[in-house]
Residue, then its C-alpha position, 0 to 999 in steps of 0.5 A: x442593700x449592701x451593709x455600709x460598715x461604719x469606722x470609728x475613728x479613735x480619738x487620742x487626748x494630748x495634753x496642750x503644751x504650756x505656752x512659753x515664757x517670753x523675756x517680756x512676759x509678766x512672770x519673767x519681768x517678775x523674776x527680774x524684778x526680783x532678781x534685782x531686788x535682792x542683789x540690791x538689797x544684798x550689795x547693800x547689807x555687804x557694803x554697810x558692814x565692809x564699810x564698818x569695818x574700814x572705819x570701824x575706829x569711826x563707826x563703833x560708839x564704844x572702844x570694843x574691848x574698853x571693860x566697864x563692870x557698872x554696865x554688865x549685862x545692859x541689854x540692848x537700849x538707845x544708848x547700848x544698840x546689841x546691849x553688853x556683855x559680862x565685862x561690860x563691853x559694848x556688843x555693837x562696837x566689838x562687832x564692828x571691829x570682829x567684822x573689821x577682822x572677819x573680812x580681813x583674813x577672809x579676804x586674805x584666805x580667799x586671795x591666796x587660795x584663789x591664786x594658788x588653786x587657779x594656778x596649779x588649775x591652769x598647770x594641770x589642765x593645760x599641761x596634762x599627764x603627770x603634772x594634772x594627776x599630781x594636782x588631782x590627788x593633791x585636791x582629791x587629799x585635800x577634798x577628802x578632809x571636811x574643812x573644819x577636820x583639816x583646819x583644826x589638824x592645821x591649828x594644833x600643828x603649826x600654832x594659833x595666831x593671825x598669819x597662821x590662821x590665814x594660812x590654814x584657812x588658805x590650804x583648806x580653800x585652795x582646792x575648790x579653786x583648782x578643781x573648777x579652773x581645771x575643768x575650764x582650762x580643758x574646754x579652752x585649750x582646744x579652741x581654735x585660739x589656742x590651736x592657733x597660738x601653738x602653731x604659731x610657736x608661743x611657749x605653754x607658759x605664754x600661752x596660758x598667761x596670755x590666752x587662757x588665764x584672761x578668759x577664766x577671770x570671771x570664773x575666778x571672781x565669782x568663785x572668790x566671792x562665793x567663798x567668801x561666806x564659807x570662810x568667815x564661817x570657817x573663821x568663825x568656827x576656828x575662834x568659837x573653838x579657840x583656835x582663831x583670833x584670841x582675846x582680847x581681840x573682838x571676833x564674831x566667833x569668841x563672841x558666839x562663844x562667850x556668849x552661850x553662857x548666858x543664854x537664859x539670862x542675857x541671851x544678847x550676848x550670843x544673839x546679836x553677834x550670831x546675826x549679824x554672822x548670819x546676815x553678813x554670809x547671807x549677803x555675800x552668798x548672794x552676791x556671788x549667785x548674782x555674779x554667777x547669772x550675771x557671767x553666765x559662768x559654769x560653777x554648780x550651784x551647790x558651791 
């Protein structure tokens, strides 16, 4: 009897692949649920205290900077929310009004740079050669400093006071700006829209306004409203260190400043403002992570 020989046959394990998450399916209803509750509650955080600081002379119960020395140190109650400070100042008001003052250069800072870093973004990209070269290492120089380093130099140099500190705040934001715009720029100038409008004879200058620029706008307001939250605390630093908005002018900075005296014995003092800092830079980088989805632009996400 002839031997049958018997064959094994190997058997290999694989690992079942997971099953995919379907746009309808539980987990992903619950990261959009999620999703829009936090934009929700982040819009409505932003808008309360953008809406303070435009009727700020409204809102605040108090004058900010009206000193009464029978109130010193009052620490947060019915009538005081945030308590006083060592002059007697309603803290709640003067942040209203450093909120009113916050937002104002931020929004001034972060419109300047965005319009001078897109422009020379656009220029560079688009034309090229020298003039894309002379715009790297300019932001390349720019990069090179930390913000903080560059906008105290700025300070010293060209003086403290309102113009001044929006103007340092500008050329120490403008270069993010251009770095992004130009890497859009690149991948748009070789569409077929562009090749199109070259042949047709439309100048560098048309081009760019008309065919390129519109198609980076939501590049740009994601990028503004991400900085926003970076500016403020830029601007807060600048006045924490004397080199921002001066007394007697409320800012959350001098504030934060003013207050760490007096940590151990009227800890409100640093606290409240430092908070409503914190909550108010949370709320608006929010909002730019939100725009960001929601645009489906190619900004990083360590902006």
């Amino acid at each position: 009897m002839a031997e049958r020989s018997l064959q094994l046959t190997p058997i290999v394990l694989t690992e079942t692949p997971a099953e995919p998450t379907f746009a309808g399916s539980a987990p992903a209803r619950r990261r959009r649920r999620l999703a829009r509750f936090q934009l929700g509650l982040a819009f409505a955080v932003f808008g309360a205290v953008l809406i303070a600081a435009l009727f700020a002379p409204w809102v605040a119960p108090f004058d900010p900077v009206a000193i009464s020395l029978s109130d010193t140190f009052q620490p947060p109650s019915a009538t005081h929310w945030f308590g006083t400070d060592q002059l007697g100042r309603d803290i709640l008001s003067r942040a209203i009004a450093g909120a009113r003052v916050s937002l104002f250069i931020a929004a001034c800072a972060v419109l300047l740079a965005g319009v001078l870093g897109t422009a020379l973004g656009l220029a560079g990209g688009y034309l090229g050669g020298a003039v894309d070269a002379l715009v790297m290492r300019l932001a390349d120089m720019q990069l090179a400093f930390p913000a903080v380093i560059l906008a105290l130099v700025l300070s010293g140099a060209i003086g403290v006071n309102l113009f001044n500190l929006i103007l340092v705040l500008t050329l120490a934001n403008w270069a993010r700006f251009a770095r992004v715009v130009r890497g859009e720029v690149l991948s748009l100038k070789s569409r077929d829209f562009v090749l199109l409008a070259r042949l047709a004879g439309a100048s560098p200058l048309w081009i760019m306004l008309r065919h390129i620029a519109p198609n980076i706008v939501g590049t740009f307001v994601v990028l503004a409203t991400l900085d926003v939250g970076s500016v403020i605390i830029l601007e807060a630093t600048l006045s924490f260190l004397g080199l921002g908005i001066q007394p007697p002018t409320p800012s959350w900075g001098s504030m934060i400043a003013e207050g760490r005296g007096f940590l151990s014995t009227a800890w409100w003092v640093c606290v409240a403002p430092g908070c409503v800092l914190i909550v108010t830079v949370l709320a608006a980088n929010l909002l730019g992570d939100a725009l960001r989805d929601r645009l489906n632009t190619s900004i990083p996400e360590t902006w």
